[in-house]
N, C-alpha and C positions, 0 to 999 in steps of 0.2 A: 504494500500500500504506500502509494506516495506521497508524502505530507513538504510541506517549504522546510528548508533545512532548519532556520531560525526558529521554528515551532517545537522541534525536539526539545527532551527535556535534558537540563545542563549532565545529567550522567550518561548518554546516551553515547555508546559505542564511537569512536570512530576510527576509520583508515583513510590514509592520503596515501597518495600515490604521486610524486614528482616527477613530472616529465622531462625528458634531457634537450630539449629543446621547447619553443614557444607554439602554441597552438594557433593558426590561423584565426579566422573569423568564423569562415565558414565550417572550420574543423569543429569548432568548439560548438557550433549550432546542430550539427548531425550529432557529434557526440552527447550534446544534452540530449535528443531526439533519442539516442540511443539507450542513455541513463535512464531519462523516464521509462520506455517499455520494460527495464530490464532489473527496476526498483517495485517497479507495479508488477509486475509478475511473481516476483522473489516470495518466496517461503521457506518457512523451516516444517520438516514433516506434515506439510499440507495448512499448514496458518502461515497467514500471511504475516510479512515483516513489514514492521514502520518505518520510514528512510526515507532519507531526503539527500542530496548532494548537493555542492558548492564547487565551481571553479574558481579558481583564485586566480591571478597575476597571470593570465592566458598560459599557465602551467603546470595546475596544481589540480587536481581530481581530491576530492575530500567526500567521505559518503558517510553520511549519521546512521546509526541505526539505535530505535527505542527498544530496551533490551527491557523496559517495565512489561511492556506488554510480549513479546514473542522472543527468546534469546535465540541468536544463531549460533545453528550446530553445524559440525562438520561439512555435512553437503553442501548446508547455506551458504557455508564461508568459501568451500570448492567452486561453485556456485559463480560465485562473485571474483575470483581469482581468476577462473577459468574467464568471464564474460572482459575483466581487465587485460590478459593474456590476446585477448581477440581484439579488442582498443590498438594495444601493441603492433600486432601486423596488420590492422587495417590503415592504421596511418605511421608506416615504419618509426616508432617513436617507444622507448625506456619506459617504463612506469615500475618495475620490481625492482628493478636495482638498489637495495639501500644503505648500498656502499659508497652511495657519492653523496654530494652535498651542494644544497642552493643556499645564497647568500642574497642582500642586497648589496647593488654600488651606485647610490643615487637610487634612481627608478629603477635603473636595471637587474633585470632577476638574474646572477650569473648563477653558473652548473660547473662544478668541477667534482673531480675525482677525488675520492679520499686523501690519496696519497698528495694530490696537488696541493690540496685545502693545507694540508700539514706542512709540504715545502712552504708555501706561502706562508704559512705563522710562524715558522722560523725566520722568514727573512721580511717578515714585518709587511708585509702587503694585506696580510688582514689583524686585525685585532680586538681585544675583549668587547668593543664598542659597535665590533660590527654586526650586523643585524643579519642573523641567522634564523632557518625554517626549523626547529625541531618538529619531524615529521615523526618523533615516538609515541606523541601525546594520547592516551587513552580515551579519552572522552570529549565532549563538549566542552565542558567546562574548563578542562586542562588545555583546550585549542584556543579557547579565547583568550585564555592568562599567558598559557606557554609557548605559543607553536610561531611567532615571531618576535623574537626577543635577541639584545645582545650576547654574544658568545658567550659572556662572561656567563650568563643565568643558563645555559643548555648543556648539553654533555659535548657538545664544540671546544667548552674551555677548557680541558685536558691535552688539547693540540697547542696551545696560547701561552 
C-alpha cells in the first residue's frame, strides 16, 4: 500500500540506496512510475506493506516502510532487493554498493570510492565539516536527524 513518504511514522523502517551517478529527469519520472507499482503491490505473506519512497538530490532512492502495521520478512525484503537489482540494469546505474560514499561540495553531490574518500582525508581535501550521506540510518526518524550531517557526527569520522 502506498502512503507519501512524510506520513510514515518516525520509527518506520528504512533503506536508501545511492546511486553512482545522477539521475536524469526523465529517469527519475519512470523510476517513481516504477516505485509506485512496485510499493502498491509489495506484501509480506499476503498483507500488504505501508511504504512510501523519497528521491533525494536526483541520486538517492530512500523507501519507508510502517513496520507498526505489517513487518517485512525475508521475501519482502528479497522482494525489494530483487525489484532495486532491476533499477540497476534498467538504467546501467550502482545502487548496492555500500562500499562507497557521497558527500556534498557546495551543491554538488560527489561519489567516491571508499578507498578515495580515505586518501582524500589524509590529505585534507575532505574534513570533519564536510557534509556527508550516512546511508546506515534505520529509520525515519534516524534519516531526518542523521543521514546528512558533518563527518564528524557519522561513522565517516574514523577516516578524518
Amino acid at each position: 500500500m502506498l502512503v507519501e513518504f512524510n506520513k510514515l511514522p518516525e520509527e518506520s523502517r528504512v533503506w536508501i540506496y545511492q546511486a553512482n551517478r545522477s539521475f536524469t529527469i526523465e529517469e527519475q519520472e519512470e523510476i517513481g512510475k516504477k516505485l509506485n507499482i512496485f510499493i502498491e503491490n509489495w506484501t509480506a505473506h499476503g498483507s500488504d506493506l505501508q511504504a512510501g519512497y523519497l528521491m533525494k538530490y536526483n541520486r538517492f532512492i530512500v523507501i519507508g516502510l510502517n513496520q507498526n502495521l505489517n513487518t517485512a520478512t525475508g521475501c519482502s525484503i528479497d522482494a525489494s532487493v530483487h525489484f532495486i537489482q532491476q533499477l540497476e540494469q534498467d538504467y546501467n546505474v550502482d545502487l548496492m554498493d555500500k562500499m562507497n560514499v557521497s558527500y556534498k561540495q557546495g551543491e554538488f553531490i560527489a561519489y567516491k570510492l571508499l578507498a578515495d574518500f580515505k586518501r582524500m582525508a589524509k590529505q585534507r581535501a575532505v574534513s570533519k565539516n564536510t557534509i556527508v550521506f550516512n546511508n546506515l540510518v534505520t529509520n525515519i526518524a534516524e534519516f531526518k536527524e542523521n543521514w546528512e550531517v558533518p563527518a564528524s557526527e557519522s561513522w565517516h569520522a574514523r577516516f578524518l
